[in-house]
Structure formats: C-alpha cells, structure tokens
C-alpha positions, 0 to 999 in steps of 0.5 A, a space after each residue: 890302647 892297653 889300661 893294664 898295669 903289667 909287672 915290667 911296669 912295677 919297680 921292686 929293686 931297693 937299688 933303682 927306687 933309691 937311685 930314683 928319689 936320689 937322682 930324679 926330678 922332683 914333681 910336686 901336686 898335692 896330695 902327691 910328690 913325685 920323682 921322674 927318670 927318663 929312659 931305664 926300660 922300654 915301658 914306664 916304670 912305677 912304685 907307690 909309697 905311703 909314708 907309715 909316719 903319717 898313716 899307722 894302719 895299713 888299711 889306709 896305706 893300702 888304701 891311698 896306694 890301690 888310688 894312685 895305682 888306678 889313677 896310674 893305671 888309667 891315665 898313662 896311655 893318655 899323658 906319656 903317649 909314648 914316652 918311657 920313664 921310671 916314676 915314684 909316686 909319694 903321698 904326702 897328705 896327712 889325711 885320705 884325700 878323695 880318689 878325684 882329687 889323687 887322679 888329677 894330680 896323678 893325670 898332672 905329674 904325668 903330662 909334666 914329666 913327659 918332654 914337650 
C-alpha cells in the first residue's frame, strides 16, 4: 500500500477541472464539496480549491489546501480500493475547520464515490 501523492495523481489542465465541476456528480460533507468523474486515467486523479472569497490571505488557503491534500493522501488506498476517478475537492466552510474534521469528511466522499 503506497501513501504518496504522485504528480499523474494532480489535475493541473483548466480544461478537465472544468469539464469536472461541469459534468461531475456533486458530493456534499461539510466543510467539503466535492465533484466525482469516473474513469479519465489509469490512478485517481485530484485538485483542491479554496475559494479566495472566503479566505483573503493565503496562508490560510494554503493552509486548508496542505489538509485536504493529507486527508487524500492518507485515505484513498483505504476507500477507492481500486477504483480510478478524476475528483475536485471544494472547501466551503467560512472558517478553518480542524484537520479531524476535513479527514472524515474527506474518508466519506471518498467511499461514496466509489461503485458498491
């Protein structure tokens, strides 16, 4: 079981992550919402945003964003098990939330998403 987070595993093409918010399945967990794609690569795929309309500095966006990264990081061997998808992850809380509270919602989007 691999915990790294690998560059093929970071969407960066404006394109695809807006093709994703368009034509993805919306998954809701506060503090988190997030967009799902099945198939598009071989590895699941990720990209994180925190909205600047809610944080003005960026050492809390960076913050929020190095949170959800980790909670990735550390959960999608356990909940996809296999399955490949293309995710954007959305923080939507107006505050900082604990890292506790972004894992479990992070480890919850990521077992919804994947087919039973």
């Amino acid at each position: 079981m691999s915990f790294s987070f690998d560059k093929e595993q970071r969407l960066r093409h404006r394109e695809t992550i807006s093709d994703l918010s368009a034509k993805g399945s919306p998954l809701f967990k506060f503090p988190i919402k997030a967009y799902c794609l099945p198939g598009g690569a071989p590895v699941s795929r990720y990209a994180v945003a925190v909205p600047k309309k809610n944080f003005k500095r960026a050492i809390k966006r960076n913050l929020l964003k190095r949170r959800i990264r980790e909670a990735i990081r550390l959960n999608q061997a356990e909940c996809l098990d296999g399955f490949a998808g293309d995710y954007l992850f959305v923080y939507i809380a107006k505050d900082v939330c604990e890292y506790a509270a972004i894992e479990a919602a992070v480890r919850e989007i990521l077992t919804k998403s994947r087919p039973q």
